[in-house]
Biopython code that builds the backbone (N, CA, C, O; Angstrom):
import numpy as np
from Bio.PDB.StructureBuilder import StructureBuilder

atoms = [
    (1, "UNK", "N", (55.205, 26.510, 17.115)),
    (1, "UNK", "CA", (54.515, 25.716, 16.116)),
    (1, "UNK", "C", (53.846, 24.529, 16.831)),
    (1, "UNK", "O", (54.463, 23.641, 17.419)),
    (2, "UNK", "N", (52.793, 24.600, 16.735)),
    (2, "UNK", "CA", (51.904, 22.982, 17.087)),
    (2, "UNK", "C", (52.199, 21.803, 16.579)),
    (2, "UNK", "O", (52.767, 21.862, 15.489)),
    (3, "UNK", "N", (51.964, 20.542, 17.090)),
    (3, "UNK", "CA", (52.581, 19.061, 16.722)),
    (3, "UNK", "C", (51.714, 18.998, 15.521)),
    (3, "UNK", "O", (52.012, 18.254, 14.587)),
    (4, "UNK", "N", (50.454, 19.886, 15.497)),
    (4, "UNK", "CA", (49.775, 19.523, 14.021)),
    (4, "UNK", "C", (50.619, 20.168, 12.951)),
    (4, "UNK", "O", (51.281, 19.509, 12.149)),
    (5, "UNK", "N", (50.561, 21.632, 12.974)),
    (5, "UNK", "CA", (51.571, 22.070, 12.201)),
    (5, "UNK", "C", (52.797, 21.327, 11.997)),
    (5, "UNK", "O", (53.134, 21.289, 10.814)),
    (6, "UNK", "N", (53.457, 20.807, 12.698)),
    (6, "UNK", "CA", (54.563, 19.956, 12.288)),
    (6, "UNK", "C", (54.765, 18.824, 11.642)),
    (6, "UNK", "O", (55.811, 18.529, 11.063)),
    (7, "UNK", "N", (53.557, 18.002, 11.733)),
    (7, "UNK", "CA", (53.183, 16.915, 11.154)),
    (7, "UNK", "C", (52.666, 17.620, 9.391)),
    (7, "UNK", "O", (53.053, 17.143, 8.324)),
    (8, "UNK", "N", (51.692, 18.872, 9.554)),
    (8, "UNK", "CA", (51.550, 18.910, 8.036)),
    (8, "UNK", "C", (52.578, 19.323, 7.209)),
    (8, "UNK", "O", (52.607, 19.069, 6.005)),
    (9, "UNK", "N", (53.883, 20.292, 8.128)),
    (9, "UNK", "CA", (55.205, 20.399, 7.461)),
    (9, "UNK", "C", (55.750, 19.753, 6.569)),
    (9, "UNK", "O", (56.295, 19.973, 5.488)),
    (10, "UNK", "N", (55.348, 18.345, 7.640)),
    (10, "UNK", "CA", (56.296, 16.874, 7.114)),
    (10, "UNK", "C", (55.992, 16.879, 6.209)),
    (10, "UNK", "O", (56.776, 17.213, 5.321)),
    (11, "UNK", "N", (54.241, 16.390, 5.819)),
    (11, "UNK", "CA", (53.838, 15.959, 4.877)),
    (11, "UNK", "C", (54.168, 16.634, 3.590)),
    (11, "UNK", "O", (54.612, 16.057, 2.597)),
    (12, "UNK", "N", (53.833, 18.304, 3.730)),
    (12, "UNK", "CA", (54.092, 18.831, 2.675)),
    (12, "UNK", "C", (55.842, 18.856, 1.989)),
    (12, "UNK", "O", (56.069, 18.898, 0.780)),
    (13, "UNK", "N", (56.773, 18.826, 2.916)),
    (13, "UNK", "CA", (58.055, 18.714, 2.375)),
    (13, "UNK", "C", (58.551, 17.155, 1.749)),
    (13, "UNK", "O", (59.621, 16.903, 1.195)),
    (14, "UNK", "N", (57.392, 16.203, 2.037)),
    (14, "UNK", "CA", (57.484, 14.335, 1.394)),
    (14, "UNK", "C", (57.183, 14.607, 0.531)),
    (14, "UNK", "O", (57.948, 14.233, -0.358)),
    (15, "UNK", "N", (55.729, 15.549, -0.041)),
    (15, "UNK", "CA", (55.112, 15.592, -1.107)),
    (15, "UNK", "C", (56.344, 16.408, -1.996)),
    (15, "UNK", "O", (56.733, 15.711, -2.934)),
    (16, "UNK", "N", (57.090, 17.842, -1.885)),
    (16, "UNK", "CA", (57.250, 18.117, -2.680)),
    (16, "UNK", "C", (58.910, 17.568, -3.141)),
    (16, "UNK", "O", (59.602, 18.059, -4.033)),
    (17, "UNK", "N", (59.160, 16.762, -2.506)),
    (17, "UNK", "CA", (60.534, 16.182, -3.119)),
    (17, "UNK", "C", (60.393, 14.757, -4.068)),
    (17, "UNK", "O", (61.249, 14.052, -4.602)),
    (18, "UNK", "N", (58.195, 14.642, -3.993)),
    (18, "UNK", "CA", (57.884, 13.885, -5.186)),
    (18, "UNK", "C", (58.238, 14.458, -6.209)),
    (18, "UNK", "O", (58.096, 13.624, -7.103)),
    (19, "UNK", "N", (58.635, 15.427, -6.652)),
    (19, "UNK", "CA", (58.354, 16.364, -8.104)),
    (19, "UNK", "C", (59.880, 17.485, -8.440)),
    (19, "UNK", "O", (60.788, 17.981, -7.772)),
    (20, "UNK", "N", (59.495, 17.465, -9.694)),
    (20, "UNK", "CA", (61.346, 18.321, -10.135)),
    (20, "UNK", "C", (60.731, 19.569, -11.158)),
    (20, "UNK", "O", (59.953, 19.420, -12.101)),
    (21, "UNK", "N", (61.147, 20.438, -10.814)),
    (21, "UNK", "CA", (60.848, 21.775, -12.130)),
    (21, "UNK", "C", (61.784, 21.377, -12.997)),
    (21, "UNK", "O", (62.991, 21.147, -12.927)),
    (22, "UNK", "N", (60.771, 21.338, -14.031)),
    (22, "UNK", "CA", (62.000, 21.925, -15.642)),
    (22, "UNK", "C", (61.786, 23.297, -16.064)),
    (22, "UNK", "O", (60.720, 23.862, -15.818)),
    (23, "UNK", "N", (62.738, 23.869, -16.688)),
    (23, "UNK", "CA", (62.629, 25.195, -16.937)),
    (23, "UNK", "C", (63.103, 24.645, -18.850)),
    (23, "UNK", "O", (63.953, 23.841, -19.233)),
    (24, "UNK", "N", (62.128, 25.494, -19.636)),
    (24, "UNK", "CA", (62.225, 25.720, -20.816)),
    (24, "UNK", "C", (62.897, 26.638, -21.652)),
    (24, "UNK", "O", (62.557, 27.718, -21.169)),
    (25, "UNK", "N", (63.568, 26.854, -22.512)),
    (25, "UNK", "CA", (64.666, 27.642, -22.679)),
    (25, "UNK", "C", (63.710, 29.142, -22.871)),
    (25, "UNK", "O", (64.366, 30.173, -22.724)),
    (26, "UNK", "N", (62.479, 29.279, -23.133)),
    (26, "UNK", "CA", (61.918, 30.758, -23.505)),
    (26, "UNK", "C", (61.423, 31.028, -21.625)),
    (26, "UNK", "O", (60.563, 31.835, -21.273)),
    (27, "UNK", "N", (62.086, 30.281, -20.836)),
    (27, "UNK", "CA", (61.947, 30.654, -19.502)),
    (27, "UNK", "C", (60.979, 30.656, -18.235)),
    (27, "UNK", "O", (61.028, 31.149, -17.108)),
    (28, "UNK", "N", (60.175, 29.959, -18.873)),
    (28, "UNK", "CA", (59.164, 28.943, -18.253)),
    (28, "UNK", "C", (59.115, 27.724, -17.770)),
    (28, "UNK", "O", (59.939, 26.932, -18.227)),
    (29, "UNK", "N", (58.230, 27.279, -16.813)),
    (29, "UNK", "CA", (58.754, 26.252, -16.170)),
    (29, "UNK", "C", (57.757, 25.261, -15.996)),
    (29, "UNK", "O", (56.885, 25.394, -16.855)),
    (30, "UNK", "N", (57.537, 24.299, -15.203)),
    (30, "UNK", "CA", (56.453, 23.038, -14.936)),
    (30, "UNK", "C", (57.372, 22.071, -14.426)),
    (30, "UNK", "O", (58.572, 21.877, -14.619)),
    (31, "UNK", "N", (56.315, 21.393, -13.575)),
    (31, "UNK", "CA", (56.870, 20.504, -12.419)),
    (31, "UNK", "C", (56.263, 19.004, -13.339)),
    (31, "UNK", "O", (55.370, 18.809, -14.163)),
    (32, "UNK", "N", (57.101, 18.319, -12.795)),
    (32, "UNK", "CA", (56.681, 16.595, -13.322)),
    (32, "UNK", "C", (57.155, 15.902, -12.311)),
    (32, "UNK", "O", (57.838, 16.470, -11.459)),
    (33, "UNK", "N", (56.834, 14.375, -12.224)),
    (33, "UNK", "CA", (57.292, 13.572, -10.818)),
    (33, "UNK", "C", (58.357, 12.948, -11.625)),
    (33, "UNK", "O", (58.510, 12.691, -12.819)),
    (34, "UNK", "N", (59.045, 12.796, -10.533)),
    (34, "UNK", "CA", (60.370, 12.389, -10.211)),
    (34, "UNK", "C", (60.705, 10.923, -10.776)),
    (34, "UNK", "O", (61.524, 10.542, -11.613)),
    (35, "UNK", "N", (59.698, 10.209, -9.948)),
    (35, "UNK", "CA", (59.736, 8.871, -10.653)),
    (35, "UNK", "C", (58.114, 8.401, -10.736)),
    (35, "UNK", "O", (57.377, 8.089, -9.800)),
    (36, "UNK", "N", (57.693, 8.482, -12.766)),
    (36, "UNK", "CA", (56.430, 8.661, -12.403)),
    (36, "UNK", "C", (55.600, 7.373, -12.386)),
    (36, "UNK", "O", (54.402, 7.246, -12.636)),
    (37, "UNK", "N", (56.440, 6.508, -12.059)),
    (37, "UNK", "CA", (55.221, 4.826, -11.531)),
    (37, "UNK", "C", (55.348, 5.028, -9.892)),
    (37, "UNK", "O", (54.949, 4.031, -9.290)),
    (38, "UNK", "N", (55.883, 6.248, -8.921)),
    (38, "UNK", "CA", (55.296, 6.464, -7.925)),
    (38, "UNK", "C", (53.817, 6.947, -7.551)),
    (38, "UNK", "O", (53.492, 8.135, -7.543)),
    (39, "UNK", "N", (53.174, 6.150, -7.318)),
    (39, "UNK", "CA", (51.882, 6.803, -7.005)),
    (39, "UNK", "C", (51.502, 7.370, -5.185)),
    (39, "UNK", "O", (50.466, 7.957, -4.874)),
    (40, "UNK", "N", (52.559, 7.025, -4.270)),
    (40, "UNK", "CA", (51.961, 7.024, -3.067)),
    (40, "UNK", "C", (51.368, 8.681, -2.639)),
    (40, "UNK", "O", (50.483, 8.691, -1.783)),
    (41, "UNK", "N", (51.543, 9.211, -2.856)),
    (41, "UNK", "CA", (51.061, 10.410, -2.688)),
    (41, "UNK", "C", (50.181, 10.962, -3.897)),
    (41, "UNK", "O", (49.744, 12.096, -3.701)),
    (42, "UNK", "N", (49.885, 10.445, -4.955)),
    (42, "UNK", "CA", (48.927, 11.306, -5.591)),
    (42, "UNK", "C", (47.535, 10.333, -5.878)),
    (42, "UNK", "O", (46.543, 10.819, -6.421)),
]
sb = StructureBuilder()
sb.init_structure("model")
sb.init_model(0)
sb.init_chain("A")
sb.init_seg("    ")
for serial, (resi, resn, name, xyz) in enumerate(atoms, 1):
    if name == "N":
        sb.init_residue(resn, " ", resi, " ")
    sb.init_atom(name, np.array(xyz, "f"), 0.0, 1.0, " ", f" {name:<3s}", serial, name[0])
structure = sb.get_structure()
């Protein structure tokens, strides 16, 4: 893996521990942020 690849790893695994799935009881799902007066990433 390249130091670039590793660096966009990062980024993408910061970004997605911004956000939480809910799952709906007819079994569907959607993501929302975590804490949503974080803005640094969006």
């Amino acid at each position: 893996m390249t130091e670039a690849n590793r660096i966009l790893l990062r980024q993408r695994q910061a970004e997605t521990l911004q956000w939480e799935t809910k799952h709906r009881a007819d079994g569907s799902s959607y993501v929302v942020p975590k804490n949503p007066g974080d803005k640094s990433l969006r």
